[in-house]
C-alpha positions in Angstrom: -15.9 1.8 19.5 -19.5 1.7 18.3 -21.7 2.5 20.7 -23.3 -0.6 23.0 -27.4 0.1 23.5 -28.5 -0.2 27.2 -32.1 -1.5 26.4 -33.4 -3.6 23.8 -35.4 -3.5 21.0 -38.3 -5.5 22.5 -37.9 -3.1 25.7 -38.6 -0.4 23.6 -41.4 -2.0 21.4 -42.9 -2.4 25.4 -42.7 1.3 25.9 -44.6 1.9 22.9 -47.0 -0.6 22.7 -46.0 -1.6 19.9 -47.1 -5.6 18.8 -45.0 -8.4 18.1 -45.1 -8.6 14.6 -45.2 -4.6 13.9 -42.0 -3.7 12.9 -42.8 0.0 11.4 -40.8 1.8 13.7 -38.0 -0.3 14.5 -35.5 1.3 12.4 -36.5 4.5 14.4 -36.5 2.9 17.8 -32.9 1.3 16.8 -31.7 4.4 16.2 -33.0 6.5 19.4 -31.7 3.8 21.3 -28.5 4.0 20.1 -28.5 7.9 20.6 -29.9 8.1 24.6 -27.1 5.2 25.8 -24.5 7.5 24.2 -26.0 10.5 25.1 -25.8 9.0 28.7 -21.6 7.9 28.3 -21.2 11.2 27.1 -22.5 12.2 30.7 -20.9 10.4 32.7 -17.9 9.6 30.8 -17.8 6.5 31.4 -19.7 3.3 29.9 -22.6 0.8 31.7 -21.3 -1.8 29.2 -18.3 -4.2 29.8 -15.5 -3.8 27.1 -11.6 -5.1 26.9 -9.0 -2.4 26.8 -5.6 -1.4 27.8 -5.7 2.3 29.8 -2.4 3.8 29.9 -1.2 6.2 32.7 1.5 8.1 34.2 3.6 6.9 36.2 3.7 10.9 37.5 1.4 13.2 38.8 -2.4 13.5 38.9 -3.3 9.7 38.8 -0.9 8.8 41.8 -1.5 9.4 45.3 2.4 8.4 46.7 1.0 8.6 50.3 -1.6 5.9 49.6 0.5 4.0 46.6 -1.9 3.9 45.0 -3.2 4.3 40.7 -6.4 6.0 40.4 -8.1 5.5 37.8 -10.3 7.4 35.5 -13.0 4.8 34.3 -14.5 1.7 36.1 -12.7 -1.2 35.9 -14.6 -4.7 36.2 -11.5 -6.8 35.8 -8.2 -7.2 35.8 -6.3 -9.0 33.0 -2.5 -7.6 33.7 -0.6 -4.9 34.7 2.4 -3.6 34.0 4.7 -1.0 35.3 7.1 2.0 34.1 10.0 -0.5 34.3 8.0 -3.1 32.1 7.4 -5.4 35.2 4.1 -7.7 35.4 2.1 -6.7 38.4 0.1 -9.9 40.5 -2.9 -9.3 41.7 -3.5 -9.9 45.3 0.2 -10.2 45.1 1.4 -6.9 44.4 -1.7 -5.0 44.2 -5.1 -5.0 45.6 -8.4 -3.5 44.0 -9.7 -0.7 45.6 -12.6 -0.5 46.9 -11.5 -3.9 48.5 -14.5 -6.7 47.6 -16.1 -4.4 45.4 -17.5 -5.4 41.9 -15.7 -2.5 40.3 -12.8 -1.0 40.7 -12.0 2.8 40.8 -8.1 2.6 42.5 -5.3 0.3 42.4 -3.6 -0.1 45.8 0.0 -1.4 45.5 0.2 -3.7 49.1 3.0 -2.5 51.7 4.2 -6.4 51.6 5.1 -5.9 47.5 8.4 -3.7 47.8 6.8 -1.7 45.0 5.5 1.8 44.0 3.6 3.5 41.1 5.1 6.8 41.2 8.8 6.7 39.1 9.7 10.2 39.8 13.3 9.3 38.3 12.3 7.6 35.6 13.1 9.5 32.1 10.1 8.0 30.4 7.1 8.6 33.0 4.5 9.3 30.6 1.6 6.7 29.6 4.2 4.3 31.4 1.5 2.4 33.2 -0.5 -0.4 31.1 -3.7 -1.7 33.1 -5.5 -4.2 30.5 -8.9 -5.7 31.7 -12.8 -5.3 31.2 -13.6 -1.4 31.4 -17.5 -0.3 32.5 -19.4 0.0 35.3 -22.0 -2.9 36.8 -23.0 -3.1 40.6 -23.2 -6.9 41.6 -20.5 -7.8 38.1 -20.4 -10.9 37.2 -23.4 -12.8 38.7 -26.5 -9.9 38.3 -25.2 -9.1 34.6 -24.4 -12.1 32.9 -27.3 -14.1 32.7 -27.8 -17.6 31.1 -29.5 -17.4 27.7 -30.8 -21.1 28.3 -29.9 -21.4 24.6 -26.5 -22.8 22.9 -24.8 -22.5 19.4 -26.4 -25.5 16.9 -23.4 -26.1 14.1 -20.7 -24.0 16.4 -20.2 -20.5 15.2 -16.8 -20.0 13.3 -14.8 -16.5 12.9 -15.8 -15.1 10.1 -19.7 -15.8 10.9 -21.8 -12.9 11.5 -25.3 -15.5 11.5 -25.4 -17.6 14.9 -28.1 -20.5 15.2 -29.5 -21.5 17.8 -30.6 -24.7 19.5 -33.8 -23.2 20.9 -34.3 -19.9 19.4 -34.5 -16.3 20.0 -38.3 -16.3 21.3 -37.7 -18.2 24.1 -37.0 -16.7 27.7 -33.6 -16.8 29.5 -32.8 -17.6 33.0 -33.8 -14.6 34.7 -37.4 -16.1 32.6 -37.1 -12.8 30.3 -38.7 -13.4 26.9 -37.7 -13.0 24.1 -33.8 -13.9 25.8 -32.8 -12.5 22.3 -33.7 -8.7 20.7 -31.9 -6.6 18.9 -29.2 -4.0 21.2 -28.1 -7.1 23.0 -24.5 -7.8 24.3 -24.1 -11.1 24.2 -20.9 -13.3 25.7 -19.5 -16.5 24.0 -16.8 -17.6 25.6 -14.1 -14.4 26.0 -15.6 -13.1 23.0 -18.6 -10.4 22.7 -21.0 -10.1 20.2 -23.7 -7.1 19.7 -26.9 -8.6 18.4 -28.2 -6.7 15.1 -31.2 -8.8 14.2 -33.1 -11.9 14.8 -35.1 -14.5 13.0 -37.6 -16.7 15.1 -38.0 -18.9 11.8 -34.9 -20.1 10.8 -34.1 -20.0 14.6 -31.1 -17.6 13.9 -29.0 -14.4 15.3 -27.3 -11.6 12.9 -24.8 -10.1 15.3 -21.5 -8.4 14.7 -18.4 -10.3 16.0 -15.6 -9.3 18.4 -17.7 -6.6 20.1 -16.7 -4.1 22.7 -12.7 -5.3 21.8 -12.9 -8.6 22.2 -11.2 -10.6 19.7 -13.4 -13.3 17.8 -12.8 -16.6 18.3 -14.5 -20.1 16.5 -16.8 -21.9 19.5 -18.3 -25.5 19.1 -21.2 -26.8 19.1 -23.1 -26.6 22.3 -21.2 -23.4 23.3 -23.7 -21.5 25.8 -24.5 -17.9 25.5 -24.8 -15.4 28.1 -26.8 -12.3 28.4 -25.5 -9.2 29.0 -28.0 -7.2 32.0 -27.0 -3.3 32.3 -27.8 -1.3 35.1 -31.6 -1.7 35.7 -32.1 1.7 36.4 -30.1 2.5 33.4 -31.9 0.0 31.3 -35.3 1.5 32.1 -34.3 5.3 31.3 -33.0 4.3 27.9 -36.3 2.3 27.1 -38.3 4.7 28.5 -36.4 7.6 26.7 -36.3 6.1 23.6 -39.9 5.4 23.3 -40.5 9.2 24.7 -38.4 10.1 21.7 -40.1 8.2 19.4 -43.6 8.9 20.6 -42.8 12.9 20.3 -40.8 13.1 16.7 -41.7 15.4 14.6 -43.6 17.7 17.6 -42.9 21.1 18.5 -44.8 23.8 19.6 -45.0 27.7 18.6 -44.7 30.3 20.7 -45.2 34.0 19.9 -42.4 36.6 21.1 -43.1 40.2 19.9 -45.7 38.8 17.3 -42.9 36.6 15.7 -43.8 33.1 15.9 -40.6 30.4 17.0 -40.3 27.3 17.3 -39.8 26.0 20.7 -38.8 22.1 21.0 -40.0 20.1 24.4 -37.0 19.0 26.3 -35.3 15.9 25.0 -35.4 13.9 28.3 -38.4 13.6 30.8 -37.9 14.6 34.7 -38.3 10.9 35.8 -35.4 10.2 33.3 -33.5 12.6 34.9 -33.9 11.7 38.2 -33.3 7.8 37.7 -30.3 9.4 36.2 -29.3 11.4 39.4 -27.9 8.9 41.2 -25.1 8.3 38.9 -24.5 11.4 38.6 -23.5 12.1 41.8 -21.7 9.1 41.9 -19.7 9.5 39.1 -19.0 13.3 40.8 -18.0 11.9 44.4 -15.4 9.4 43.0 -13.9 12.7 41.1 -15.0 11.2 37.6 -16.1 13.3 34.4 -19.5 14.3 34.9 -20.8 16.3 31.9 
């Protein structure tokens, strides 16, 4: 899955004071982008991006605790689409199961509910491994939905059919959404139509237009009318920031080095690649991701 970037172009244009209609270093900016938010999965080991996928697990060992009944799991979950068990049963929701923590906006544990009758762990089952299918949205997003799916304030003019990677718009990308952020559109975007996801490549302010590649993040593409509204994808803000601000730090600094002499042989000696507010903005996910027993790299 291609990597989703965690700040936008025009964010990153900011950080460099870059103008409007100077578009020298956006192919550079693109790319640095696209580097620090994986860099940053790579981390964590886990994404700040909503994506659809089926996890499988055991239906033995590590991932159940049997005194709790309960699944951990080993990425974020933001919602549940189905569930299904070792024995191929369909798990409810609020019937059988409950997310854990309870009222959160993601979800780190299932917790089957004492009422249910049912259990995770199959210890006599003969085929125990991967038996476990939890489908859903996958990342990590305090306050998911409401605080990161905004309204565009734009809709599709002419509808946008399935094999269409060029979107118009009704209003265009330069104006400003509903959290009155302009331009609503930039390249690095996640946007949301419908069920479907769509990573925004380019825009055109003229011919009022998006170039965005369809079924994003494994969401399968789908024709939407006319009218259809589009929403926004907002990542972490503390994320967002450290990308921007890494990327233009990146950007600013290629090409730089400094020489240092050991023994009267000069070397090259590179800065390091990420700033110590980065890093701390960073932190706090970090020890996060460590207390909930994730994979912290």
């Amino acid at each position: 899955m291609e990597t989703i970037r965690y700040a936008t172009l025009a964010l990153a244009r900011e950080e460099v004071g870059a103008g409007p209609a100077d578009d020298s270093g956006d192919a550079h900016l693109l790319e640095a982008l696209r580097w620090v938010s994986g860099r940053i999965d790579r981390r964590f080991g886990f994404s700040f991006a909503p994506a659809y996928a089926t996890r499988h697990y055991d239906a033995q060992g590590d991932s159940i605790d049997e005194f709790e009944n309960t699944l951990d799991l080993d990425a974020p979950l933001l919602e549940v689409a189905s569930v299904t068990d070792n024995g191929g049963a369909t798990w409810t929701l609020d019937t059988h199961f409950r997310a854990a923590p309870h009222g959160q906006w993601h979800t780190w544990a299932l917790r089957a509910l004492p009422g249910s009758g049912l259990a995770w762990e199959a210890a006599w089952a003969d085929d125990w491994r991967e038996a476990i299918a939890v489908a859903g949205v996958w990342g990590y997003r305090r306050g998911y939905p409401e605080a990161s799916w905004v309204d565009s304030r734009d809709t599709l003019a002419g509808g946008g059919a399935v094999g269409s990677t060029t979107l118009t718009l009704a209003g265009g990308p330069a104006g400003a959404d509903a959290h009155g952020r302009a331009p609503r559109f930039s390249p690095g975007q996640l946007l949301r139509l419908g069920d479907e996801f769509c990573a925004v490549l380019a825009t055109d302010a003229e011919e009022q237009t998006l170039s965005v590649r369809r079924a994003a993040q494994g969401s399968t593409a789908a024709d939407h009318p006319d009218g259809t509204a589009l929403a926004v994808w907002y990542p972490e803000p503390d994320i967002e920031r450290a990308v921007a601000r890494w990327a233009a730090y990146l950007y600013k600094r290629r090409g730089m080095f400094e020489q240092t002499q050991f023994d009267g042989v000069a070397a090259v000696q590179f800065p390091p690649d990420a700033p110590q507010e980065i890093e701390r903005a960073l932190a706090a996910f970090a020890s996060e991701a460590r207390a909930l027993s994730l994979r912290a790299v």
